[in-house]
C-alpha positions in Angstrom: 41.6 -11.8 39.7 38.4 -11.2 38.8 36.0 -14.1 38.1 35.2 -15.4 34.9 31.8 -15.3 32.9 30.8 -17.0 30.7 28.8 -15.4 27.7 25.5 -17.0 26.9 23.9 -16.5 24.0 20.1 -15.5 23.6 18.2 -17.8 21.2 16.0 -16.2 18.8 12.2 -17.4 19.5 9.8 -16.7 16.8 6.4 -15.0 17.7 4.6 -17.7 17.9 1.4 -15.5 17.5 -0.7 -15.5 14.1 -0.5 -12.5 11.6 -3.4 -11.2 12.5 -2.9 -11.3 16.2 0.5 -10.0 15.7 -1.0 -6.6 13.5 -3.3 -5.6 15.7 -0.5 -5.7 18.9 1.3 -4.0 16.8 -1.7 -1.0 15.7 -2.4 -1.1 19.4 0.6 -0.2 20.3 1.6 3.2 22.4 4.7 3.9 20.2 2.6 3.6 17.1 -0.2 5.9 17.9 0.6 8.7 16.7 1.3 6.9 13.1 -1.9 5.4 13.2 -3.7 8.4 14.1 -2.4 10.7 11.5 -2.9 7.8 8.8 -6.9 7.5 10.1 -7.4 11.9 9.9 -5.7 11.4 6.3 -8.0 8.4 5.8 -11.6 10.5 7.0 -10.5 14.0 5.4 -9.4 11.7 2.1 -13.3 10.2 2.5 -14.4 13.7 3.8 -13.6 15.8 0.0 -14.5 12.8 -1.9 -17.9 13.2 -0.5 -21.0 15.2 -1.7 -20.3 16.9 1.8 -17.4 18.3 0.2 -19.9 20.8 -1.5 -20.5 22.9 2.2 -17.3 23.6 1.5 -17.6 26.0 -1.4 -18.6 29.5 -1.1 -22.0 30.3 -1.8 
């Protein structure tokens, strides 16, 4: 017969890191780059037509 085990149960510990601390871990990370990339290009094209630079745009 096959031994026994006995199931443990994980306690839930809560980040004990501030808000702040715990959004930039969470900008920094790997599996959120590509979010956070696209999300700064829309940002700087947004800023980019809004612009009087906006004007090279147009034809001549």
């Amino acid at each position: 017969m096959p031994p026994k085990q006995r199931a443990v149960a994980a306690r839930y510990q809560p980040d004990q890191r501030g808000l702040l601390a715990s959004a930039y871990s969470g900008l920094t990370s790997p599996d959120n780059a590509t979010v956070v990339r696209s999300v700064l290009v829309f940002g700087a094209a947004v800023a980019f037509l809004h612009s009087s630079f906006s004007e090279l745009l147009l034809p001549a």
